[in-house]
C-alpha positions in Angstrom: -42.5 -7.3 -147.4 -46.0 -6.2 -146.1 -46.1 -2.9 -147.9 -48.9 -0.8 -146.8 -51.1 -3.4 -145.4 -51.5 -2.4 -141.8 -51.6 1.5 -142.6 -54.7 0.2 -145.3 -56.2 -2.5 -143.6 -58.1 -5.1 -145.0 -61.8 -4.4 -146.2 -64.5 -7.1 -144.9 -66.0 -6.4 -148.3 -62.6 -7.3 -150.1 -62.0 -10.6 -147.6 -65.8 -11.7 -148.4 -64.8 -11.7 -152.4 -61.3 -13.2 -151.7 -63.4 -15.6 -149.6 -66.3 -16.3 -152.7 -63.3 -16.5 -155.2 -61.8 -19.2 -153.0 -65.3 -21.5 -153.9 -64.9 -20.5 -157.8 -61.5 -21.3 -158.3 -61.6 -24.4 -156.3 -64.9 -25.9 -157.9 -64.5 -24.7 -161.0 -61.9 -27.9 -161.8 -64.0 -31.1 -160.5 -61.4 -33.2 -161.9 -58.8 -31.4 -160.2 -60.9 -31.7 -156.7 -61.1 -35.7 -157.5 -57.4 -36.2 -158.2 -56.2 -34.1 -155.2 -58.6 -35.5 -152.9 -57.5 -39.3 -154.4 -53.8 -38.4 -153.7 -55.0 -37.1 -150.3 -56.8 -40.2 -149.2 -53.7 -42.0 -149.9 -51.8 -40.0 -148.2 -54.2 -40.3 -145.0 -53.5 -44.2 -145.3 -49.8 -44.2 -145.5 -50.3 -41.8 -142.3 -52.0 -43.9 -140.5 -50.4 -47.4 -141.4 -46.8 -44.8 -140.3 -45.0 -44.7 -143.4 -45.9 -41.1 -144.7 -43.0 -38.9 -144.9 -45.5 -35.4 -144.6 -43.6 -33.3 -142.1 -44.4 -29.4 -140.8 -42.1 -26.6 -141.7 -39.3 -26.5 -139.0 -39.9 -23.0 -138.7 -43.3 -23.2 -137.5 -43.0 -23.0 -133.7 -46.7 -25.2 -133.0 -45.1 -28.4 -134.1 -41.8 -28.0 -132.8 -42.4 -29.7 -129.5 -40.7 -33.1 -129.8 -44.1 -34.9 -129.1 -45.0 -34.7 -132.5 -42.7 -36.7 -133.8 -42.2 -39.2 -130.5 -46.2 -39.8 -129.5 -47.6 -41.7 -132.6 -51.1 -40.4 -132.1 -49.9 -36.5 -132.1 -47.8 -37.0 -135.3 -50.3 -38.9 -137.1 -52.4 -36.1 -136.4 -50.0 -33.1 -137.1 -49.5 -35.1 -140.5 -53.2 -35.2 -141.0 -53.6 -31.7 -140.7 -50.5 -30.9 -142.8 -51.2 -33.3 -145.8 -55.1 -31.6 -145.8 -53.3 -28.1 -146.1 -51.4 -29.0 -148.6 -54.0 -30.6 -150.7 -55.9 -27.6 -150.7 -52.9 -25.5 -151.4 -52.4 -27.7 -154.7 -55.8 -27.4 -155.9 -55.4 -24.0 -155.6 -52.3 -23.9 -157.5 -53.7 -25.7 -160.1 -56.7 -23.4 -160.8 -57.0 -21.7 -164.2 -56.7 -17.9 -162.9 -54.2 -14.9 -162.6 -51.7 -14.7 -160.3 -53.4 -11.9 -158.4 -56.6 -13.5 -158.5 -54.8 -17.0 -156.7 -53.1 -15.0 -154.4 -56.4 -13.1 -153.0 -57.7 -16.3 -152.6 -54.7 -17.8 -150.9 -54.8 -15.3 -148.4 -58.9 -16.7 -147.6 -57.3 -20.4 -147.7 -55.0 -19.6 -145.0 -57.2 -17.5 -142.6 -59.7 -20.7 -142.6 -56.9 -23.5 -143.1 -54.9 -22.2 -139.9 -58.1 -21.9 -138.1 -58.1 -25.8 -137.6 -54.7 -26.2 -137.0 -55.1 -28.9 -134.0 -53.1 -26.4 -131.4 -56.0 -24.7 -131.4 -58.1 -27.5 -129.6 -57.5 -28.9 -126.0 -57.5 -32.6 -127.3 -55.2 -31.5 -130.3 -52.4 -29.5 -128.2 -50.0 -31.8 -126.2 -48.9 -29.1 -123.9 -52.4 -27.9 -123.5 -53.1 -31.5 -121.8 -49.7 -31.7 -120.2 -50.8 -28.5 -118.5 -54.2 -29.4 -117.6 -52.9 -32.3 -115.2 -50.0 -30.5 -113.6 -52.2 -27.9 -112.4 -55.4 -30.0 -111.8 -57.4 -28.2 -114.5 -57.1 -24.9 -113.4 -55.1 -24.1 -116.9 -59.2 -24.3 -118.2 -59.8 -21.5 -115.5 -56.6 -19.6 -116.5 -57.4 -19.6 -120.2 -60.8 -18.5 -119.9 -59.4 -15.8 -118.0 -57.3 -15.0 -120.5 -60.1 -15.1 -123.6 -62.7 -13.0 -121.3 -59.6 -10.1 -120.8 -58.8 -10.2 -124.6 -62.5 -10.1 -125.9 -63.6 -7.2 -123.5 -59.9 -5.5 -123.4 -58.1 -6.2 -126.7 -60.4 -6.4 -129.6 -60.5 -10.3 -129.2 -57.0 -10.8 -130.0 -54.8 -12.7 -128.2 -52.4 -10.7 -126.5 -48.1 -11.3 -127.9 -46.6 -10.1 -124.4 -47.0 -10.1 -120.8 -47.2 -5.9 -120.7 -46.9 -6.5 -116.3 -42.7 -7.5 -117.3 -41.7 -3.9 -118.8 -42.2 -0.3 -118.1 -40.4 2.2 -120.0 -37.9 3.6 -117.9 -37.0 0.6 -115.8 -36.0 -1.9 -117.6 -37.0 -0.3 -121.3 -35.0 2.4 -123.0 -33.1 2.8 -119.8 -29.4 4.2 -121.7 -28.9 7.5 -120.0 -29.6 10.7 -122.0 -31.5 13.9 -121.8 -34.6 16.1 -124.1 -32.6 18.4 -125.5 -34.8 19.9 -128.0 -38.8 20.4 -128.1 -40.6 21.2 -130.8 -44.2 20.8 -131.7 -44.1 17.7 -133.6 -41.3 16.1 -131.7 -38.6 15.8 -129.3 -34.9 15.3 -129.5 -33.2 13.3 -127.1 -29.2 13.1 -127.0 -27.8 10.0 -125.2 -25.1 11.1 -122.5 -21.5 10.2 -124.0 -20.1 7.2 -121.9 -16.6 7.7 -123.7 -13.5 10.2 -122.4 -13.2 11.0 -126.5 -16.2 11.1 -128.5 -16.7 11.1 -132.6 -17.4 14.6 -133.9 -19.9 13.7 -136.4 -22.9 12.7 -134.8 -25.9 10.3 -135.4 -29.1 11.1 -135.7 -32.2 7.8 -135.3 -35.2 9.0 -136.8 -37.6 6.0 -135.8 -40.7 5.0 -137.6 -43.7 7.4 -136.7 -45.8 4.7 -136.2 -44.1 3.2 -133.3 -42.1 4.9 -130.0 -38.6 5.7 -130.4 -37.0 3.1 -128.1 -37.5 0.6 -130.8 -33.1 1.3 -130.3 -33.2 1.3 -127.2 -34.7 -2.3 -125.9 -33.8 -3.6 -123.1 -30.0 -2.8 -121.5 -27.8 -5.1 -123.9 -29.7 -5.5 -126.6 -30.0 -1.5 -126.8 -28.6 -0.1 -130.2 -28.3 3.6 -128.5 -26.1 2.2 -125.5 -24.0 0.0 -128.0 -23.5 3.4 -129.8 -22.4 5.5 -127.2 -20.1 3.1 -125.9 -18.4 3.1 -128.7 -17.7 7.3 -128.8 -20.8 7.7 -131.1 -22.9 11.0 -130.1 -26.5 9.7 -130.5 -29.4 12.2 -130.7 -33.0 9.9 -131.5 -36.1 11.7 -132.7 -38.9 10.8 -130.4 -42.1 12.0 -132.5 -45.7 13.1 -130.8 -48.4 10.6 -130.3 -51.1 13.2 -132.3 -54.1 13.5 -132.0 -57.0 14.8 -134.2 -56.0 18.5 -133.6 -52.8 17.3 -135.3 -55.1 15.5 -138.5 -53.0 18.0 -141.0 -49.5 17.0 -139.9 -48.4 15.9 -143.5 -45.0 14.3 -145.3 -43.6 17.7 -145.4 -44.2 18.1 -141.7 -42.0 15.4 -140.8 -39.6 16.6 -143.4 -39.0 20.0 -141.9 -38.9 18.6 -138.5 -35.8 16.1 -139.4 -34.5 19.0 -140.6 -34.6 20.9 -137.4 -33.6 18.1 -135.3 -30.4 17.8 -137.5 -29.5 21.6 -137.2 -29.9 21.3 -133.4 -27.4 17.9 -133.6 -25.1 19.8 -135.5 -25.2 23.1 -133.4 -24.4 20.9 -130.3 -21.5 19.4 -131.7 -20.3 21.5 -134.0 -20.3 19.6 -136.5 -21.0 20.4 -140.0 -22.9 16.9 -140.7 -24.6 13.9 -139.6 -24.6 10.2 -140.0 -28.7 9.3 -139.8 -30.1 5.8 -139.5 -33.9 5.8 -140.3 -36.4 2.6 -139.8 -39.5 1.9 -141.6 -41.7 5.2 -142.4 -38.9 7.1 -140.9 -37.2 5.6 -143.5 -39.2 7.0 -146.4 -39.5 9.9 -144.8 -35.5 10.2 -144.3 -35.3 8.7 -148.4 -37.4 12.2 -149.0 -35.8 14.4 -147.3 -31.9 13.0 -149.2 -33.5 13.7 -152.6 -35.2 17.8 -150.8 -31.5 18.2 -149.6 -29.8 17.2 -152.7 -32.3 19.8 -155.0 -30.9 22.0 -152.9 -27.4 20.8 -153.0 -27.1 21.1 -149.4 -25.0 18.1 -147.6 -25.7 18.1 -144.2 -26.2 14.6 -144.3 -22.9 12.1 -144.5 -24.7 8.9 -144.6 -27.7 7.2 -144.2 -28.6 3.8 -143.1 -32.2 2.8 -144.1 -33.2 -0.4 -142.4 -36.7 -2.4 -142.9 -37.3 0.7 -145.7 -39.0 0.1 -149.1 -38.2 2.7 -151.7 -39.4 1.1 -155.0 -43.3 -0.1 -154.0 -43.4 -2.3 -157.4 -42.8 -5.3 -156.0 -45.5 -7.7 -155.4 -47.1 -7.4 -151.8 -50.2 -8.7 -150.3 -51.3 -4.6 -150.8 -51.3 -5.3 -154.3 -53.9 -8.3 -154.4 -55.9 -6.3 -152.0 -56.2 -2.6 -152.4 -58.3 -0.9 -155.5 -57.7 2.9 -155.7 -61.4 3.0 -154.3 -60.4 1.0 -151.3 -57.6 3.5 -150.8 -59.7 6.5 -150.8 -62.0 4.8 -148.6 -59.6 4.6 -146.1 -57.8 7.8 -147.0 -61.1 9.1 -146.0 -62.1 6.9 -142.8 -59.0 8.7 -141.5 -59.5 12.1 -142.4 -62.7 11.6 -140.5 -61.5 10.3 -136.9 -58.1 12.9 -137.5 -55.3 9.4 -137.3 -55.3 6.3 -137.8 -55.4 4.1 -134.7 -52.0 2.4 -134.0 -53.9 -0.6 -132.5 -56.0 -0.8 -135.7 -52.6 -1.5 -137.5 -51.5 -4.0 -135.6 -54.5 -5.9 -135.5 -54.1 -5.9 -139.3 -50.3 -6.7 -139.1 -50.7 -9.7 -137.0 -53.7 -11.3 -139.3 -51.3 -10.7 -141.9 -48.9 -13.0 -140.0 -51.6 -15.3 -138.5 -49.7 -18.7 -137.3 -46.6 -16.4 -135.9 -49.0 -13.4 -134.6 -52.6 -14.9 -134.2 -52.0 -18.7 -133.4 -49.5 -19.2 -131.7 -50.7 -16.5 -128.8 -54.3 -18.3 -128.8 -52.5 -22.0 -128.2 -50.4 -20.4 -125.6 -53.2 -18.0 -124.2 -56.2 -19.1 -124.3 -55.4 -23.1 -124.8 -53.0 -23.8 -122.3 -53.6 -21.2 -120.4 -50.6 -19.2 -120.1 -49.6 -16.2 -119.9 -47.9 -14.6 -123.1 -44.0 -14.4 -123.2 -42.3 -11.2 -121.8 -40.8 -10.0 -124.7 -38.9 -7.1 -125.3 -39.7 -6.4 -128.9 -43.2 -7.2 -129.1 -44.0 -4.9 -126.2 -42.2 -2.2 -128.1 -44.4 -3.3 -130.8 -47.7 -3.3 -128.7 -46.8 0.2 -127.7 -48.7 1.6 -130.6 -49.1 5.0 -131.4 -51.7 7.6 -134.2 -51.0 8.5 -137.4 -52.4 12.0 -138.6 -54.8 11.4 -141.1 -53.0 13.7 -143.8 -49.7 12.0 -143.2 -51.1 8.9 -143.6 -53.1 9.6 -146.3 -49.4 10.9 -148.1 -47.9 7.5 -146.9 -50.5 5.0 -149.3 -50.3 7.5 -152.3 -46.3 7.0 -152.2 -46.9 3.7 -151.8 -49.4 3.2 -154.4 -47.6 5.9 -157.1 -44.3 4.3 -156.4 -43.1 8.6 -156.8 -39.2 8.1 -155.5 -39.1 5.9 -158.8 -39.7 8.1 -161.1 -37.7 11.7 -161.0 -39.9 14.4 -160.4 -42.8 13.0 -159.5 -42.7 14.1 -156.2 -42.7 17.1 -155.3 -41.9 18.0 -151.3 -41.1 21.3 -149.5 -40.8 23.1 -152.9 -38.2 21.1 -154.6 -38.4 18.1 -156.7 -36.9 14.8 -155.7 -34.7 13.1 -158.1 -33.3 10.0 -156.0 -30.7 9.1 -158.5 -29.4 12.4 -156.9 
């Protein structure tokens, strides 16, 4: 749904203009402004005389406490804030523009709407206070703790997991299995069979590049690699390596040639003559590739494939389109190329802004409000584990994004064959 986003990242150049167009389209209608901020004012009276009907999503998790609809002061004000978001989200929607141009803009709205959300505040967080009297203010203490650690050790972002509650190895990616393979760009591990009688045809995981491999392999029970091989599935799971800028040339075709060898070694070690292969995210494009390489070559080494979170046709509207010129590509393309990768924790800093109330707000009312500690969470620590890209690789990765290739047959041209997905 996010395209490209985190491997691009947003520009403070590009937010600055989404953040002037905001003013423009807004003040451009001043009848507009006086309607909505009429309806608004009445809407603020019939909140506070109690008959307003304004209510927050039910998915969003800061209102979900049932204080805000029992205390009448809390859900006066969590109607407040609600019915100003809104307003502004109207005027918005009635401003004379493109869709692109209301969408940059919407993304500015939201950044500084969210940043008031009362969970944010002490006085407008009812846990916050709940907190503050059952441990006789030290919560304050607690969350400045927490603020201090996150400015000087996490870029200022709140953190999405207690890190102190896993360690790979003990009670992460813990289903028994061995290296079996090395090669320069990776290593393949196969999961010991837990079966008397095993399937012949093997699978073979190739995880997203960006992340570690034990994205199926979480925590024992909800581990997709021990669910397989108790069920007589041989499971072999690329584990690629964290490069570095010696590694800044590793392209597409690098991670092509290496699924390749990692499903020769899964088929010499079963004998079989094919694989099943279950792909994730860039491993996903990447796997995508390497069906249309194999089938120029009319090879069929591969039985099926299971793409999951995978984006193959990169015309559909995303946030990437309101946000990235060609010039803003290159720009990055060459920031890259310059360091050697692309900083895994520079993509998740994007990721989570482009998530803010799930990924950003949420962790700062818990965090730094209340004074908690973040939630020990399996999947976010897997996704906190961050890892490089190689600059070449993931300059390949926005120009497939951005040129939509798999599309169109032919247009992409990859270990000397043509791809032809239709194939």
């Amino acid at each position: 749904i996010l395209g490209a986003n985190p491997l691009l990242g947003i520009d403070r150049e590009e937010l600055l203009a989404a953040g002037r167009r905001l003013l423009r389209l807004m003040t451009l209608q001043p009848q507009v402004l006086v309607e909505e901020n009429l309806a608004f004012g009445r809407e603020l009276l019939a909140i506070a005389l109690g008959t307003s009907s304004v209510a927050a999503d039910p998915r969003d998790r800061r209102f979900s406490h049932p204080v805000w609809q029992k205390s009448g002061y809390y859900k006066r004000l969590m109607q407040g804030f609600v019915a100003w978001r809104d307003m502004l989200h109207r005027v918005l929607d009635r401003a004379d523009t493109t869709t692109d141009d209301r969408e940059r803009a919407r993304f500015g709205l939201q950044l500084f709407i969210e940043t008031f959300a009362p969970t944010n505040s002490l006085f407008g967080n009812p846990g916050a206070l709940q907190r503050l009297t059952e441990t006789g203010g030290k919560s304050l203490l607690w969350g400045l703790t927490n603020f201090i650690d996150d400015l000087t050790n996490n870029f200022g972002m709140p953190r999405q997991v207690d890190e102190r509650k896993f360690q790979v190895g003990r009670n992460l990616a813990t289903t028994p299995g061995a290296v079996v393979y090395r090669a320069e760009a990776f290593e393949l591990i196969q999961y010991t069979p837990q079966t008397a009688r095993v399937q012949l045809r093997p699978l073979v995981i190739v995880p997203p590049q960006i992340n570690k491999f034990y994205a199926t392999d979480l925590a024992p029970g909800r581990s997709f690699a021990e669910y397989a091989v108790q069920q007589g599935v041989q499971t072999f799971c690329i584990s690629w390596r964290n490069p570095t800028a010696a590694q800044r040339d590793w392209n597409m075709e690098t991670y092509l040639a290496a699924c390749k060898q990692a499903i020769d070694v899964a088929c010499d070690i079963t004998g079989a003559d094919q694989v099943n292969t279950m792909a994730a995210c860039a491993g996903g494009f990447t796997l995508a590739t390497l069906l249309g390489h194999l089938a120029a070559k009319g090879e069929r080494k591969i039985a099926s494939a299971t793409l999951l979170v995978t984006v193959l046709d990169t015309s559909a509207p995303t946030l990437l389109g309101q946000f990235a010129s060609r010039t803003g590509v290159n720009a990055t393309i060459e920031k890259s190329r310059r360091a050697g990768v692309l900083e895994g924790s520079e993509m998740a800093r994007v990721f989570a802004w482009l998530r803010p109330n799930d990924l950003v707000w949420l962790f700062v009312a818990n965090n730094w409000v209340m004074g908690n500690r973040p939630p020990a969470f399996d999947i976010l620590y897997w996704n906190s584990d961050t890892t490089r890209l190689p600059a070449e690789f993931h300059a390949d990765l926005l120009r497939m994004f951005l040129d939509n290739p798999l599309k169109l047959p032919g247009a992409l041209e990859v270990l000397g064959t043509p791809i032809e997905m239709a194939k």
